[in-house]
N, C-alpha and C positions, 0 to 999 in steps of 0.2 A: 426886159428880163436880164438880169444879171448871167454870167458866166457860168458861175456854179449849177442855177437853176436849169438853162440850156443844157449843160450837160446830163442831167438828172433825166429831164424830158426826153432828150434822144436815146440816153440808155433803156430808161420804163419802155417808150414807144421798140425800140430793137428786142428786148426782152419779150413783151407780150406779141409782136409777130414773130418771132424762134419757138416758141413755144405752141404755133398754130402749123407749125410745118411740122411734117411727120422728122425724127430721128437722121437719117442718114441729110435730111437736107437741110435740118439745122446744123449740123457740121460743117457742110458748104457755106450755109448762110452766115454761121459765125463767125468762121474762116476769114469770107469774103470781107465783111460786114469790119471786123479788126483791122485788116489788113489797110481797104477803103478809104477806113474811119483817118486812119495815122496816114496816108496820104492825101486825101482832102485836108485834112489840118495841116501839114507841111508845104499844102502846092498854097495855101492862101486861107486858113481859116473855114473850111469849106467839109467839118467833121462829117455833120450829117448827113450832108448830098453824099460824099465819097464812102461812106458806111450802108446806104443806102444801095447806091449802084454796086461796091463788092458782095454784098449778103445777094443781089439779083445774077454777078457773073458766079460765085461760089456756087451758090444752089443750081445755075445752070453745067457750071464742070462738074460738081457731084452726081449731076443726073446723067451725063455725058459719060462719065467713069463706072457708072455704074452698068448703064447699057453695054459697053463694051466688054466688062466684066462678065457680063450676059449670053454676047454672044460669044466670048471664047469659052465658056463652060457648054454652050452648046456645039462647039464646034468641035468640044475635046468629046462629049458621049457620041455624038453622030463617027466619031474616028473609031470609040472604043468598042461599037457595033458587031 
């Protein structure tokens, strides 16, 4: 496979899983997943491994932010009582 086409393949395959994840955790995932991408390529040619593993810590800090979001909205009605 040539360069180009590699790239094409990792984009399709990242596109068609963001779009299987609900809204807030495509945001993390494609966050991550950008972020990854241009460090795997920079640490050694290594796009789609590192696109891979940020779209897996993104979607995990998203859901980490989210829950904590969660319980301070609960902690603020439990005060407003």
């Amino acid at each position: 496979m040539n360069r180009i086409s590699k790239r094409i393949s990792a984009f399709t395959a990242l596109a068609i899983s963001a779009a299987a994840l609900s809204l807030p955790a495509q945001a993390g995932c494609l966050t991550g997943a950008a972020v990854g991408g241009v460090a795997g390529h920079v640490a050694g040619k290594h796009g789609v491994i590192g696109a891979a593993g940020g779209c897996a810590v993104g979607h995990h800090m998203a859901k980490k932010k989210e829950k904590e979001k969660a319980q301070q909205q609960a902690a603020q009605n439990g005060q407003q009582k």
